[in-house]
Rosetta silent file (secondary structure, phi, psi, omega in degrees, C-alpha in Angstrom):
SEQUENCE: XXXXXXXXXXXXXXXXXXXXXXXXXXXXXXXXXXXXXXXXXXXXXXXXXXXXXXXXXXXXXXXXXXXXXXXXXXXXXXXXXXXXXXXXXXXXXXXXXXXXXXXXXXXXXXXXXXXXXXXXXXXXXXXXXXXXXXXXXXXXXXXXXXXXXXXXXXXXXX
SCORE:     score description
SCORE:     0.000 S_00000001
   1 L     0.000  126.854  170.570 -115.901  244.524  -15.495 S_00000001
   2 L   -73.001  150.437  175.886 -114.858  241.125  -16.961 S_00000001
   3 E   -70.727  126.973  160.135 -115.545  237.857  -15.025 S_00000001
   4 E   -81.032  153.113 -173.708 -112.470  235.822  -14.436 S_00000001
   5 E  -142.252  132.509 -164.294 -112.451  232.555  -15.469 S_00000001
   6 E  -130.815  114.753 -172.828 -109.501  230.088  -14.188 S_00000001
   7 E   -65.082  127.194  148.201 -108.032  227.087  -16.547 S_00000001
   8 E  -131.400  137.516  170.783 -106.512  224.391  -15.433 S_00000001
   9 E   -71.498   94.003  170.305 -104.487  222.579  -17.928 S_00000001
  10 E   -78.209  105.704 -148.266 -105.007  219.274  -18.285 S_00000001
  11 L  -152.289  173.435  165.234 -102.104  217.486  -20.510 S_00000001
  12 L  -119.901  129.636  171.717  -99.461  214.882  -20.746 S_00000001
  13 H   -20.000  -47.534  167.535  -96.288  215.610  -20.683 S_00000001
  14 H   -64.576    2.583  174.160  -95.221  214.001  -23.927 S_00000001
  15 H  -128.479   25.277  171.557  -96.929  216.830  -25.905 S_00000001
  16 H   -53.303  -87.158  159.123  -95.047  219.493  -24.585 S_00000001
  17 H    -0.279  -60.371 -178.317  -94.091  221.098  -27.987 S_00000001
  18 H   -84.221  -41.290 -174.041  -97.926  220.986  -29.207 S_00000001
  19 H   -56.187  -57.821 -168.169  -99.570  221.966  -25.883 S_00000001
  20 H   -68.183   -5.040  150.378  -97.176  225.072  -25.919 S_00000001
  21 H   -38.419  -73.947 -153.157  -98.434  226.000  -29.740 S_00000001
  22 H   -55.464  -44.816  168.872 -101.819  225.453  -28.862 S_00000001
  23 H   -48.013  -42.355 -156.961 -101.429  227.145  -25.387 S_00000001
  24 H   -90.047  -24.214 -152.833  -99.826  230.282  -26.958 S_00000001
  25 H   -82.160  -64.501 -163.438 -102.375  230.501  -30.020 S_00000001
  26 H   -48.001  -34.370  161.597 -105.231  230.408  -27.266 S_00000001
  27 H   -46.080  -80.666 -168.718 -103.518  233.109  -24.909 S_00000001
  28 H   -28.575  -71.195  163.200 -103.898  235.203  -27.784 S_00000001
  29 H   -40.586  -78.630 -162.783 -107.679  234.468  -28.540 S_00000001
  30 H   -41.327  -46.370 -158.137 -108.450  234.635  -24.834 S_00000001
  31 H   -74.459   -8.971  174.683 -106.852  237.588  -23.831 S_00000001
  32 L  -120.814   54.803  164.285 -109.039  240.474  -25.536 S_00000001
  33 L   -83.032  129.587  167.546 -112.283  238.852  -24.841 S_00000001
  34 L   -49.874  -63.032 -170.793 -114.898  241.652  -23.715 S_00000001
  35 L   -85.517  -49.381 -171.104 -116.501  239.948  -21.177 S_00000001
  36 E  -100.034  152.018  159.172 -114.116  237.169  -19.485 S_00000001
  37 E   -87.457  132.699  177.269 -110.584  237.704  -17.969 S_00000001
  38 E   -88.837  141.012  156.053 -108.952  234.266  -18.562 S_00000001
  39 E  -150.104  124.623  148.313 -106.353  232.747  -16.313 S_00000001
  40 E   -68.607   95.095  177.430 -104.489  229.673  -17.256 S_00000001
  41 E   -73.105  155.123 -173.991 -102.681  227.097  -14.655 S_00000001
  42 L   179.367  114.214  152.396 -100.220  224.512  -16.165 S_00000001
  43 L   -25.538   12.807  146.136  -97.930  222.801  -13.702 S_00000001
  44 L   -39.398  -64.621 -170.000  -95.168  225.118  -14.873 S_00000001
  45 L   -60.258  -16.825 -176.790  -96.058  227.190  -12.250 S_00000001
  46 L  -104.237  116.807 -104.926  -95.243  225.244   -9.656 S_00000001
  47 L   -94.309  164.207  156.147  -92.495  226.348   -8.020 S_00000001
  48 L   -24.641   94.723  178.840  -88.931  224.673   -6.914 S_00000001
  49 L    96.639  -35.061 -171.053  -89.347  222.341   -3.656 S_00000001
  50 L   -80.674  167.391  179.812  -93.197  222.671   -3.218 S_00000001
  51 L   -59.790   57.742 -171.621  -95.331  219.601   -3.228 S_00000001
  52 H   -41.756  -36.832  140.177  -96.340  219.355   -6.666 S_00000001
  53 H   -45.074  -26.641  159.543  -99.078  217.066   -6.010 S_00000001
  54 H   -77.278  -31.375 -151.076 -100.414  219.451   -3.610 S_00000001
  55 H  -110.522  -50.910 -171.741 -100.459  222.204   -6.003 S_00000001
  56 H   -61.526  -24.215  171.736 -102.019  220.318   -8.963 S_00000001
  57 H   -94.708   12.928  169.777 -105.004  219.091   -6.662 S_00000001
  58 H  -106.213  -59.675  165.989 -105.524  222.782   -4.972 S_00000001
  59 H   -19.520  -84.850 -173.392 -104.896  223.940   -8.919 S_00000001
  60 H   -47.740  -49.507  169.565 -107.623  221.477  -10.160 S_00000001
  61 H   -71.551   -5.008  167.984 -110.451  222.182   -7.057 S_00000001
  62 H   -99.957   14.366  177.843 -109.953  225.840   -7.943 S_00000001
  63 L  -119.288 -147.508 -155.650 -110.404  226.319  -11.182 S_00000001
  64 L  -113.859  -55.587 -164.701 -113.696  227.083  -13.376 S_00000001
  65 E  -151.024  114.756 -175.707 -113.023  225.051  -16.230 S_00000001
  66 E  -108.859  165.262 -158.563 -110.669  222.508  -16.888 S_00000001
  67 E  -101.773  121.390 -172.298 -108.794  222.282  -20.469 S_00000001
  68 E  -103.157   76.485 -177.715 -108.383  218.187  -21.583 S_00000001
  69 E   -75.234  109.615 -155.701 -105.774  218.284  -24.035 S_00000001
  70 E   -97.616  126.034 -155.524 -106.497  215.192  -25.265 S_00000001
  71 L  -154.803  167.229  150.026 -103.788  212.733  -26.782 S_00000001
  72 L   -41.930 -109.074  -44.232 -102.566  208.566  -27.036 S_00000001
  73 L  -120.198  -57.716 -176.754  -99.779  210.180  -24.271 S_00000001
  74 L   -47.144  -67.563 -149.914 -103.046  212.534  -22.373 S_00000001
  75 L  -106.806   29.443  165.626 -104.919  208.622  -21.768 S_00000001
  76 L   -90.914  -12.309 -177.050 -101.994  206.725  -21.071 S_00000001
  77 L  -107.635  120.389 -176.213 -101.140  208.203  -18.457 S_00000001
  78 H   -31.609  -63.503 -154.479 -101.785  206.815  -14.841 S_00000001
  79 H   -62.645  -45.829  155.198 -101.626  209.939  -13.042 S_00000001
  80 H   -42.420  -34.756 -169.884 -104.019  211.921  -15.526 S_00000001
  81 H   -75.542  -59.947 -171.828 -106.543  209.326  -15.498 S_00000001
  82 H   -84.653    2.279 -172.177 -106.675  208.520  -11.817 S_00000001
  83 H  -122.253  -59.655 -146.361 -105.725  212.015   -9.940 S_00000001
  84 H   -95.659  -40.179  175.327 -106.777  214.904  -12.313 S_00000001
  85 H     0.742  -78.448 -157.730 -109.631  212.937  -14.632 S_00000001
  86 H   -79.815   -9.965  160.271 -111.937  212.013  -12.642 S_00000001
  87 H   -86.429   12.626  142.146 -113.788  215.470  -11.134 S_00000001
  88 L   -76.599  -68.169  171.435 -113.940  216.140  -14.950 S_00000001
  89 L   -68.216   -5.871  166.507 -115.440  213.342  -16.126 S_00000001
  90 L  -114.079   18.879   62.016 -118.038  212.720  -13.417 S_00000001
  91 L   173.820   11.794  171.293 -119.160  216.351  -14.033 S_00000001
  92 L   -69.623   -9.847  144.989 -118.041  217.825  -10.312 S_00000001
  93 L  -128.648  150.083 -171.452 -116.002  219.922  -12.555 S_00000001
  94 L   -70.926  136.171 -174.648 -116.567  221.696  -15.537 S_00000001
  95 E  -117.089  141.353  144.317 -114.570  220.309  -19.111 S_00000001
  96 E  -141.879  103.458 -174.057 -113.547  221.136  -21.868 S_00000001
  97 E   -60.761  118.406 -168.623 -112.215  218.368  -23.879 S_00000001
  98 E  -127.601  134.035 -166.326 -110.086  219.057  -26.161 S_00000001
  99 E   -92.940  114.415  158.983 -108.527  216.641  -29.293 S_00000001
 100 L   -80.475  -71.263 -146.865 -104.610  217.640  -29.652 S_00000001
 101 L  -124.418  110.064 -165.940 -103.796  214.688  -30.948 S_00000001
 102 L   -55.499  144.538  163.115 -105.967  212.083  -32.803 S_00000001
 103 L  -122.181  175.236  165.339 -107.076  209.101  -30.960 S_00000001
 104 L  -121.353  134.621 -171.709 -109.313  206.273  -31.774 S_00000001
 105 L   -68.055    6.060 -172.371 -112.920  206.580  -30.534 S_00000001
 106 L  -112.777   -9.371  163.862 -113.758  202.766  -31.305 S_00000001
 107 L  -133.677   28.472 -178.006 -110.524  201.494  -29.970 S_00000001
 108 L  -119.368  130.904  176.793 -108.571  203.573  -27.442 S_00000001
 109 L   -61.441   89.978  176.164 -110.133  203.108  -23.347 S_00000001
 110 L   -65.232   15.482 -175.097 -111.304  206.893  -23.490 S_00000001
 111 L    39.742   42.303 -178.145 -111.585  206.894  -19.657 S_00000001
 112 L    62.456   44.707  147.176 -115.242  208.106  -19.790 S_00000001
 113 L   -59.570  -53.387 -142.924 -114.127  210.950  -22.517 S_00000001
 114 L   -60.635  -22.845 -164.244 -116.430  209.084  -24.679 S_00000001
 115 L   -85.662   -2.250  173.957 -119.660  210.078  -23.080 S_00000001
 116 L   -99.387  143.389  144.970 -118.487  213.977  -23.552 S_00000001
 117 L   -27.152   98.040 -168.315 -118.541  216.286  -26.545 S_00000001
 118 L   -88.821   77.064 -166.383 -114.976  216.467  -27.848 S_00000001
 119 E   -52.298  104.198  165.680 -113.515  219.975  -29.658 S_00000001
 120 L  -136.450 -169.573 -179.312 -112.315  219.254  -32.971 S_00000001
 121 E   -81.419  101.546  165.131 -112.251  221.220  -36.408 S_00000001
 122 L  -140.907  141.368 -154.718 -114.507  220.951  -38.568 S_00000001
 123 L   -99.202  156.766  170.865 -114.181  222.779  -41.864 S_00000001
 124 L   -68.912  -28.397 -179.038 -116.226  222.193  -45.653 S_00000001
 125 L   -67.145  -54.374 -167.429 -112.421  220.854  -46.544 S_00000001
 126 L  -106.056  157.122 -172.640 -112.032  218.133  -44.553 S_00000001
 127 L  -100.142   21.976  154.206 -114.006  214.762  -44.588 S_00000001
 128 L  -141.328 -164.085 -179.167 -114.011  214.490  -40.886 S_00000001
 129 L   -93.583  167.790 -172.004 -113.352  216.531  -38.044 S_00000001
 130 E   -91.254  166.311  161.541 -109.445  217.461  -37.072 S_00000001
 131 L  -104.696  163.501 -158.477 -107.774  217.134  -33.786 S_00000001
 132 L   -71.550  -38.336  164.341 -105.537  220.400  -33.262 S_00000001
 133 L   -37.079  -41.637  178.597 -102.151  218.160  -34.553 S_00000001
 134 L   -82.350   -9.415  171.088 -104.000  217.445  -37.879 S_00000001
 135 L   -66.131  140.432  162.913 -104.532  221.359  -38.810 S_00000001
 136 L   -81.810  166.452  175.632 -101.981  223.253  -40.858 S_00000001
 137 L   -18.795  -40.615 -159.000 -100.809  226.343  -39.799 S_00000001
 138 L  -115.423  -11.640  144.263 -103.647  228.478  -40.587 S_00000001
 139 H  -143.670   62.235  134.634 -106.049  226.181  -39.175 S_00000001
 140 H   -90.061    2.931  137.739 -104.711  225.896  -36.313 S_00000001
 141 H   -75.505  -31.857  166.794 -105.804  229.526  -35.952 S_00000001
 142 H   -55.687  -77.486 -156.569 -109.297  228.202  -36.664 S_00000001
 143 H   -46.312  -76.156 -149.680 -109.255  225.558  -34.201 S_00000001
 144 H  -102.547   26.819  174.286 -108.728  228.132  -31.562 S_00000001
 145 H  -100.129  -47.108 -174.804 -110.391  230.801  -32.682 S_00000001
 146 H   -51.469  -47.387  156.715 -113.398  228.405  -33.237 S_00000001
 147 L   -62.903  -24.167  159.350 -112.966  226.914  -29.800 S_00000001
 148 H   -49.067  -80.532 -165.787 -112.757  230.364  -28.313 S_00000001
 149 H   -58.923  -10.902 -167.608 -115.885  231.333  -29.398 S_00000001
 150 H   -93.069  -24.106  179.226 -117.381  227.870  -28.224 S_00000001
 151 H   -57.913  -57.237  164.175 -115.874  228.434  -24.758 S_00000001
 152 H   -32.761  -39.442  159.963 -117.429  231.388  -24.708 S_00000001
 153 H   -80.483  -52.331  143.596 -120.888  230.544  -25.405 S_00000001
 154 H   -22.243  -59.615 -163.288 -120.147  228.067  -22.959 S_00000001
 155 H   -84.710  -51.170 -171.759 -119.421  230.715  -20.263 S_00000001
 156 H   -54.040  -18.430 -172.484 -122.572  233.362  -21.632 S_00000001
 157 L  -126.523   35.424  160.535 -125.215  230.626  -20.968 S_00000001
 158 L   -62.595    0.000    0.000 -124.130  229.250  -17.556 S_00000001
């Protein structure tokens, strides 16, 4: 029997278009892993009329692991930084940080990102590592096949 394991998607709004790429490429990867069942939350989900601040902080204390799509947009934004951040970044929940979009680490406030281990690409091709925005097509199947397997390794030595 696989273990479930339950995402919650951290993102900013202004990267809707690239989260859902990256979100769909990852579905993919996730879903016929042998050992974990995956489930991904994204404020999508939350329905017509309910308290949407309620559901993203029951959403966030529930999950496993959460996913930091990381962006300019991602640390600009008040609500990420101060509501969903900070039981990620003080380690009361488990992260996994992930660069969608480049930022820069010597001059962007990385809201204590900086002291964590960031997921980017990195390939014999390029002369640094990628954020998932800077990949072409085909590797932006690396990036999430590559992070798949890191998640993974992740999960086996918990």
């Amino acid at each position: 029997m696989r273990k479930k394991i339950n995402f919650f998607v951290c993102y900013s709004h202004r990267n809707h278009e690239l989260v859902e790429s990256f979100l769909e490429k990852l579905i993919d990867v996730l879903a016929p892993s042998a050992n974990y069942e995956y489930s991904i939350w994204k404020d999508n989900k939350i329905e017509l009329g309910a308290d949407w601040n309620e559901e993203i902080l029951t959403a966030r204390d529930n999950c496993d692991l959460g996913l930091l799509l990381i962006s300019p947009s991602f640390l600009a934004s008040k609500y990420i930084t101060e509501t969903e951040l900070p039981e990620f970044v003080s380690g009361k929940k488990r992260a996994i940080p992930v660069m969608l979009q480049p930022v820069s680490f010597k001059k962007h406030d990385l809201k204590g990102l900086g002291r964590k281990q960031i997921f980017r690409l990195k390939h014999t091709g390029f002369t640094k590592p990628r954020s998932y925005y800077e990949c072409s097509s085909k590797r932006r199947n690396d990036f999430v096949l590559e992070l798949f397997e890191k998640i993974e390794d992740i999960l086996d030595n918990q």
